[in-house]
PAZAPA-4460 file (N, C-alpha, C; in steps of 0.05 Angstrom, whole numbers, plus 32768, in hexadecimal, padded with zeros to 4 digits):
% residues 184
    n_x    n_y    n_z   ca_x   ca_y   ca_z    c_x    c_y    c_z   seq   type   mol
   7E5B   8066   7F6B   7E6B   8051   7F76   7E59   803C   7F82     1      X     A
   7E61   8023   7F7E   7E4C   800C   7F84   7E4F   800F   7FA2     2      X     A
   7E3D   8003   7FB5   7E36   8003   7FCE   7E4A   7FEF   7FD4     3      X     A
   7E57   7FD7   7FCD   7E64   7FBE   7FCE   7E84   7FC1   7FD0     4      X     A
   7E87   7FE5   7FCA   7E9E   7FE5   7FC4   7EAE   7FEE   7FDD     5      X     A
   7EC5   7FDB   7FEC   7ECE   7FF2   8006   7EE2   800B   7FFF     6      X     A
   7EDA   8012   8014   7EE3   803C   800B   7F05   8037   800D     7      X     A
   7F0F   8024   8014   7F2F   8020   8013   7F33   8000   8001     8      X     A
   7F51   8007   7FF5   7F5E   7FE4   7FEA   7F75   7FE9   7FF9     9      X     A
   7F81   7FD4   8001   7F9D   7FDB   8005   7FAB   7FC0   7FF6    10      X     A
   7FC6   7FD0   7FEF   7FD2   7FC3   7FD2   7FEB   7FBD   7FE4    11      X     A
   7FEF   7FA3   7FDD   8010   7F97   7FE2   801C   7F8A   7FD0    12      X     A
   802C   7F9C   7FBD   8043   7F86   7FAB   8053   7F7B   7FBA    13      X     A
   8050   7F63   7FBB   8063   7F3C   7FC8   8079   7F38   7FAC    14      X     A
   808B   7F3C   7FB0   80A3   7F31   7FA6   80B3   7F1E   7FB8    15      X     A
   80B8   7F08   7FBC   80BF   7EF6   7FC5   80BA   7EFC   7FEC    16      X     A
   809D   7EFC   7FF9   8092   7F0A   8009   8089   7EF0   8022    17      X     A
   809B   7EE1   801F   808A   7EBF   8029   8090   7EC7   8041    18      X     A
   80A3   7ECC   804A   80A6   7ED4   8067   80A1   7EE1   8078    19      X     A
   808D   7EF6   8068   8083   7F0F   807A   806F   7F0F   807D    20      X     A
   8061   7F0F   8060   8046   7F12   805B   8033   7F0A   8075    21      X     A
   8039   7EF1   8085   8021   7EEE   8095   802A   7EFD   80AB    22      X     A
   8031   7F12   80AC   803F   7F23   80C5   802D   7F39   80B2    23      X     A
   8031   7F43   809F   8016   7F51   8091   7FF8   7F4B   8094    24      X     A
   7FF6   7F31   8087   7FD8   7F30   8093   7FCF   7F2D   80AB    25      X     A
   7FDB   7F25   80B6   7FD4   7F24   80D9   7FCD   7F48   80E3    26      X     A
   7FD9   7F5B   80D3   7FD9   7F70   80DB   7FB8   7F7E   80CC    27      X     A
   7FBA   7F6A   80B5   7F9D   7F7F   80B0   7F8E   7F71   80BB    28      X     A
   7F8A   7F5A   80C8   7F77   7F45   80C7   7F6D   7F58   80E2    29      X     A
   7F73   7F62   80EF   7F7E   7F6E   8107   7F6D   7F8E   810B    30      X     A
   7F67   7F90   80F1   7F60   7FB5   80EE   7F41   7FB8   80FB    31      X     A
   7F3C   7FCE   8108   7F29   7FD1   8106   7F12   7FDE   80FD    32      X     A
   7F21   7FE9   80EB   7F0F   7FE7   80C3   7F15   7FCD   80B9    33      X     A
   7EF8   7FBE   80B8   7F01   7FAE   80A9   7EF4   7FAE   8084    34      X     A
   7EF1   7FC1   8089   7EE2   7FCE   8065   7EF4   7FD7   8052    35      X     A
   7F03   7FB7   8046   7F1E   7FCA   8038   7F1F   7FA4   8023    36      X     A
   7F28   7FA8   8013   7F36   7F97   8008   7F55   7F93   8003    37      X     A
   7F5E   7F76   8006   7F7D   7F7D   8001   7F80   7F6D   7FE3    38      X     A
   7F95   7F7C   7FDE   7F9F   7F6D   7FBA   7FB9   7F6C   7FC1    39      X     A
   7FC1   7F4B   7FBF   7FDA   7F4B   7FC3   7FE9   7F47   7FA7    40      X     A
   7FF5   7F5A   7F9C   8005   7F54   7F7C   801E   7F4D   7F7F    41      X     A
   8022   7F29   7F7B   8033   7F1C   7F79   8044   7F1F   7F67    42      X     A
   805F   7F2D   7F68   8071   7F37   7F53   807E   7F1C   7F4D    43      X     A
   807A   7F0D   7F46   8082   7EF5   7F37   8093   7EE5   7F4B    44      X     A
   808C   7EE5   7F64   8098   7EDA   7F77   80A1   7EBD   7F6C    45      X     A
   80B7   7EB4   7F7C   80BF   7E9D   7F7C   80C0   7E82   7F92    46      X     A
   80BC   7E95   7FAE   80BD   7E8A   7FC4   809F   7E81   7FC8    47      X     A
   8091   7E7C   7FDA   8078   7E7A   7FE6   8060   7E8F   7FE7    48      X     A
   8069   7E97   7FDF   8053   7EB3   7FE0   803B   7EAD   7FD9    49      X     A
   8041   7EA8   7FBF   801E   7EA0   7FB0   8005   7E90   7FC0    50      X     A
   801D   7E7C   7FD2   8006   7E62   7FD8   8000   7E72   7FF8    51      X     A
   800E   7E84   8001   800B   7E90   801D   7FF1   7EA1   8015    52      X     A
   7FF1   7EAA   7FFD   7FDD   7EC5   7FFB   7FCF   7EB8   7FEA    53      X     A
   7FC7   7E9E   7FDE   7FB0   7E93   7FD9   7FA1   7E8D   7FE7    54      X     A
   7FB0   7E88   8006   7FA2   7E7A   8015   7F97   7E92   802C    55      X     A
   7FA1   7EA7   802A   7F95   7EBB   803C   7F77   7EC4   8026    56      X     A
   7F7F   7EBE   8011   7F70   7ED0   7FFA   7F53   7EBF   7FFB    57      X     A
   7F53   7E9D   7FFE   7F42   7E81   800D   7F3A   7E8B   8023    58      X     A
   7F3E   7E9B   8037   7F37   7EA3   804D   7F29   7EAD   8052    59      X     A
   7F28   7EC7   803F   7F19   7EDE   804D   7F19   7EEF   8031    60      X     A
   7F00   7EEF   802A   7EFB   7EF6   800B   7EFA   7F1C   8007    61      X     A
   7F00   7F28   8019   7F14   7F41   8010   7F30   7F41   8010    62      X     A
   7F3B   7F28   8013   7F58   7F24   8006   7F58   7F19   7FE4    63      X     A
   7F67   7F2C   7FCF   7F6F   7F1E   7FB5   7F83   7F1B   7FB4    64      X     A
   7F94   7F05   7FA0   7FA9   7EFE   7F9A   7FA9   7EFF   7F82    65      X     A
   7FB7   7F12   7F7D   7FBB   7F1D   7F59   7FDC   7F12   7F50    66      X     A
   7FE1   7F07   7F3B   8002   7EFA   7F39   800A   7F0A   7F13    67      X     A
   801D   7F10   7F17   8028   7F25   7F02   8044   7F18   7F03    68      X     A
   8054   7F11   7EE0   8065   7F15   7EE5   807B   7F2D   7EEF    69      X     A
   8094   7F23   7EF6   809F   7F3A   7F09   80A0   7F52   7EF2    70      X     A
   809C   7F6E   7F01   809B   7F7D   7EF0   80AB   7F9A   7F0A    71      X     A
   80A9   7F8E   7F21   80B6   7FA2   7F39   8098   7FAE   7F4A    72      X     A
   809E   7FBC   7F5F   808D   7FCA   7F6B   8079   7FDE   7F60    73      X     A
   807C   7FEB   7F4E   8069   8002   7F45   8058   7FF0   7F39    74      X     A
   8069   7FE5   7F1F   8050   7FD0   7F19   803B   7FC0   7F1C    75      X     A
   8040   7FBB   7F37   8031   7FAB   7F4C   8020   7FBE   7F4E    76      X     A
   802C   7FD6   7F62   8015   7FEE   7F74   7FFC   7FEE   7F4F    77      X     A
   800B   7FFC   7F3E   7FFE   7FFF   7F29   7FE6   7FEE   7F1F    78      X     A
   7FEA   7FD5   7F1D   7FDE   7FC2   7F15   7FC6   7FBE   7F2A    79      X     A
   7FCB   7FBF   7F46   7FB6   7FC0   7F56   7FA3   7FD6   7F5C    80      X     A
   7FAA   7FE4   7F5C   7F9A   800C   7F57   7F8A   7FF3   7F42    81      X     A
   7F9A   7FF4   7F25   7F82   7FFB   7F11   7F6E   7FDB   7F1A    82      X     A
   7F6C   7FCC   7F2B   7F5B   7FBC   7F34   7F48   7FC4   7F49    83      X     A
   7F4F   7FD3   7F4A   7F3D   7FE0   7F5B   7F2A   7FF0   7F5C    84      X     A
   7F17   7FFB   7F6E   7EFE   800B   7F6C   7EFF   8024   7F84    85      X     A
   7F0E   801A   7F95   7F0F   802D   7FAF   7F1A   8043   7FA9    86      X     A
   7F08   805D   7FB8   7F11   8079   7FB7   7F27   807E   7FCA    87      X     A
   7F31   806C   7FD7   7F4B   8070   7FE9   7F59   8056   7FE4    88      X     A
   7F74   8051   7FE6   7F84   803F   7FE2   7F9C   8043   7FF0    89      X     A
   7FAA   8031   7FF6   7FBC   802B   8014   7FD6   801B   800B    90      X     A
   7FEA   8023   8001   7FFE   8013   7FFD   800C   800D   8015    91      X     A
   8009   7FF1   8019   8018   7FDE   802C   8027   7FC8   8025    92      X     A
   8044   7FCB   8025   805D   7FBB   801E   8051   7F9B   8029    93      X     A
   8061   7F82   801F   8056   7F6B   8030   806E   7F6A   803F    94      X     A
   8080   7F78   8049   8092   7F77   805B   808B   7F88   8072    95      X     A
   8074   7F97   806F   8069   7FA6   8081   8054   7F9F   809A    96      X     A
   8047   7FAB   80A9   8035   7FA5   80B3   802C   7FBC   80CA    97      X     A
   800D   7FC2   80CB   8005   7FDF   80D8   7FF3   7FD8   80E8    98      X     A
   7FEA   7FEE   80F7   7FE0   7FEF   811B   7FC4   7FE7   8116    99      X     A
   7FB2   7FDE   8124   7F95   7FD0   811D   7F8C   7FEC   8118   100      X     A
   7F8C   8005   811E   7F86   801A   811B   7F85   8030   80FE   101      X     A
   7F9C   8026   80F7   7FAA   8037   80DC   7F8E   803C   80CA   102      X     A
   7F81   8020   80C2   7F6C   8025   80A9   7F54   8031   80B1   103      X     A
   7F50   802F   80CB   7F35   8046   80CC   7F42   8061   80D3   104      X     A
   7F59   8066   80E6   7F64   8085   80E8   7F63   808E   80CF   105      X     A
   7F79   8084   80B9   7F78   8091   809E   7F64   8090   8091   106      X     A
   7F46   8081   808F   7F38   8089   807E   7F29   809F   8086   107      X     A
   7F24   8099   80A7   7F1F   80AE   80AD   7F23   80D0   80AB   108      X     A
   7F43   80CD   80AD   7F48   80E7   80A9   7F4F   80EE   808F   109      X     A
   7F54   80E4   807E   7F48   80E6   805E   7F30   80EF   8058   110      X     A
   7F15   80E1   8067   7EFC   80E8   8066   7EFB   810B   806A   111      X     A
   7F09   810C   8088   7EF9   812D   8094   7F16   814B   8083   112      X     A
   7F1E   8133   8078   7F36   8149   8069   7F35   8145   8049   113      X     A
   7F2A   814C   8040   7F1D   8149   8026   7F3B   8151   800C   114      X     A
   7F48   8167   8018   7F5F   8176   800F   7F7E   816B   8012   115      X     A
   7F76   8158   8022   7F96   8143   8029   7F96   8135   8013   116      X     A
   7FB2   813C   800D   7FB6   8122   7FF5   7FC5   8108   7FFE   117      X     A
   7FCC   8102   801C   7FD9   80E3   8020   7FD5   80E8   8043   118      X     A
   7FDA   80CC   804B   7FDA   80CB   806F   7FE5   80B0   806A   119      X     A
   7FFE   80B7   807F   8014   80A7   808C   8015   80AA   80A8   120      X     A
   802E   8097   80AF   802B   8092   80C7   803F   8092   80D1   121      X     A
   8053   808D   80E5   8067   8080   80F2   8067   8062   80E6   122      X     A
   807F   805E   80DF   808B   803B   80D9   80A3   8035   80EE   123      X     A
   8093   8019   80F2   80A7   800F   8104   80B8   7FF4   80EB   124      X     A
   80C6   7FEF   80E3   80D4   7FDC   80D4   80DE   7FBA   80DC   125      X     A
   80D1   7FAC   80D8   80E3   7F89   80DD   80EA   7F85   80C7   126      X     A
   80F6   7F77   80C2   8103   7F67   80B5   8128   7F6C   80B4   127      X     A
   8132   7F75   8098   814C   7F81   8098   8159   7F8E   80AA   128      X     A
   813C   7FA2   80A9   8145   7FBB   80BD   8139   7FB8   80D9   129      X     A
   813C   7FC2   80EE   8122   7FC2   80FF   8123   7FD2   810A   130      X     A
   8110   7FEA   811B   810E   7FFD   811F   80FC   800F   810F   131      X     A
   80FA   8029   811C   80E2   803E   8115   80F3   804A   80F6   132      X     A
   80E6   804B   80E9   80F2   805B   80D2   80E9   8070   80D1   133      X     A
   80FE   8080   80D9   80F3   80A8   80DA   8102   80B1   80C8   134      X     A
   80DF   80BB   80B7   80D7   80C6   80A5   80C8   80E2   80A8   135      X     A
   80D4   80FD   809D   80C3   8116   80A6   80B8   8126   8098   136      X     A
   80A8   8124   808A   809F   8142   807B   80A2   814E   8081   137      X     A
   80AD   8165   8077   80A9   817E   8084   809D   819A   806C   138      X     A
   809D   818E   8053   80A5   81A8   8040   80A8   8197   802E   139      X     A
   8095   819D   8011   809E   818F   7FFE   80B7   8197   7FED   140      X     A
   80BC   81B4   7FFB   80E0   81B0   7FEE   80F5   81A3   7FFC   141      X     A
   80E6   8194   8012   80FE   8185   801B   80F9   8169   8013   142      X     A
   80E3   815E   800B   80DF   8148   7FFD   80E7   8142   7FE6   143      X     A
   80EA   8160   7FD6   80FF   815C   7FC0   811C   814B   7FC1   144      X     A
   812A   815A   7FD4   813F   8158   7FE4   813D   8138   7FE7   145      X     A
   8138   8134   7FF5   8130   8112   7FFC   8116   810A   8006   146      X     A
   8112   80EA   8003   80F6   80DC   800F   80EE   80DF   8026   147      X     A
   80DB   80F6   8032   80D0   80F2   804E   80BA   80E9   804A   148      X     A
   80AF   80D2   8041   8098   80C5   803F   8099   80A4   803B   149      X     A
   8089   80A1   8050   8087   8077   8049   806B   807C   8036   150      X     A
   8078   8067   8026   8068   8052   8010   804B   8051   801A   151      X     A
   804E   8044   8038   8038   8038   8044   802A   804F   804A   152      X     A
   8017   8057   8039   8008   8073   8036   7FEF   806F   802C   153      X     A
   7FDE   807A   8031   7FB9   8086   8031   7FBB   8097   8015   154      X     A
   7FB9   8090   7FF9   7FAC   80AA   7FED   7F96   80A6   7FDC   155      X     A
   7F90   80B5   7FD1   7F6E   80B7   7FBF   7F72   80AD   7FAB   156      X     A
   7F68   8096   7FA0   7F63   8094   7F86   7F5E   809E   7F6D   157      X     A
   7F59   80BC   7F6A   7F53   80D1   7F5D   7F6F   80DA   7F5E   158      X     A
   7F86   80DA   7F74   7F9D   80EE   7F74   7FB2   80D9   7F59   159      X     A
   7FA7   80BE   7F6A   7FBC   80A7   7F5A   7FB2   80B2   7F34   160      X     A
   7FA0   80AD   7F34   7FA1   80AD   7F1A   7FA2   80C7   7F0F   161      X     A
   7FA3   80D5   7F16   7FAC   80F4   7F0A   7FCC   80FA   7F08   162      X     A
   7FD8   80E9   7F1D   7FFB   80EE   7F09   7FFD   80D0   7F0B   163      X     A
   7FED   80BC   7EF9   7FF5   80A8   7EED   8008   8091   7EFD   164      X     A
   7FFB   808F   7F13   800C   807D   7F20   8029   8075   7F2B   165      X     A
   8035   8062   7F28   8051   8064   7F29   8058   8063   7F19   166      X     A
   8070   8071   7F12   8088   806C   7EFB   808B   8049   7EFB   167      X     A
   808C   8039   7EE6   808D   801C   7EE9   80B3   8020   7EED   168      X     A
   80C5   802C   7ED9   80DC   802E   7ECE   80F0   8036   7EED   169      X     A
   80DC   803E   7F01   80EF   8042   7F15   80ED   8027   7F34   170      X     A
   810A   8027   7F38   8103   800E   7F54   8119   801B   7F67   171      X     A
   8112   801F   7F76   811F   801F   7F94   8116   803E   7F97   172      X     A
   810E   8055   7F83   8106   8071   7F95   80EC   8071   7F80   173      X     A
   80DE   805E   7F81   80C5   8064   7F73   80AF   8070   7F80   174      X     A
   80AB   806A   7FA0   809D   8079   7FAB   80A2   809B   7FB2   175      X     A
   80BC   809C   7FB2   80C5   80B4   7FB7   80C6   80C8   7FA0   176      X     A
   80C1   80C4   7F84   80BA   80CA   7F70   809F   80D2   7F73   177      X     A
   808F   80BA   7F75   8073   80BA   7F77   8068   80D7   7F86   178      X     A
   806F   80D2   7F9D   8066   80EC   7FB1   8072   8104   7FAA   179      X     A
   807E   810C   7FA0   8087   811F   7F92   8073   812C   7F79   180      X     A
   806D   8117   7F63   8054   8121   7F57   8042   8129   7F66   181      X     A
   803B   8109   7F7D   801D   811A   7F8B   801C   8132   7F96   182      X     A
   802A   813B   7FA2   8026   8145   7FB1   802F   8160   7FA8   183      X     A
   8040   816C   7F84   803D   8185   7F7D   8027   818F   7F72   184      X     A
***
């Protein structure tokens, strides 16, 4: 692996994202890991997005702005993995936004846990919703059952590409699909 490369990307598919996004970057701008690149994959937005995340992308040259026609969320996460080089990768919604802490805790504990296949966190939610969204693992036969996992998750690059990413064909439980592969 090149020396140049940071040990995390974190990926945000922006589908019409003009209003949040700088409530996102303000949050990574914020981390203190700052050894990460972000790829923002513009799902063929129509609103502002592009020129918000060209101009973060003008800023601070571990921000990219990648633009795809719309193709939905997986496609996005998908399309940015395979741009990538990092042995850990971080899916973060652009309606999201995480604690200055998150990217060094999780790489960290990715680092000293060699055998974990993801690290999450507590989500607190703005926008639609607002509030903590509790979410619980407990048992991957209860994840069968239903989603106890946020999106906004830590996993290995090696796990992604061994069950092939996201399903493109699925939208609204594609992550909950997803973790389901990973994690049998």
């Amino acid at each position: 692996m090149s020396v140049n490369v940071p040990i995390i990307t974190v990926f945000t598919p922006a589908y019409n994202r003009a209003h949040t996004l700088t409530r996102t970057y303000d949050s990574l701008k914020r981390q203190n890991n700052k050894s990460f690149i972000w790829l923002i994959i513009d799902d063929g937005s129509t609103d502002n997005s592009a020129a918000i995340s060209k101009k973060y992308s003008s800023l601070d040259n571990r921000i990219k702005y990648v633009y795809q026609k719309n193709a939905g969320p997986s496609a996005a996460r998908n399309k940015g993995v395979a741009l990538s080089q990092a042995p850990l990768i971080y899916f973060l919604d652009g309606d999201d936004w995480i604690d200055s802490t998150l990217l060094e805790s999780g790489v960290n504990f990715m680092n000293a846990n060699s055998m974990c296949k993801l690290y999450y966190t507590r989500a607190i939610c703005f926008g639609s919703y607002e509030g903590e969204l509790v979410l619980k693992y407990t048992s991957y036969k209860d994840l069968l059952v239903s989603n106890s996992i946020i999106c906004a998750s830590i996993i290995r690059r090696k796990d992604f590409d061994r069950i092939g990413g996201f399903d493109e064909e699925l939208f609204g439980y594609e992550d909950w699909e997803f973790f389901i592969r990973l994690l049998y």
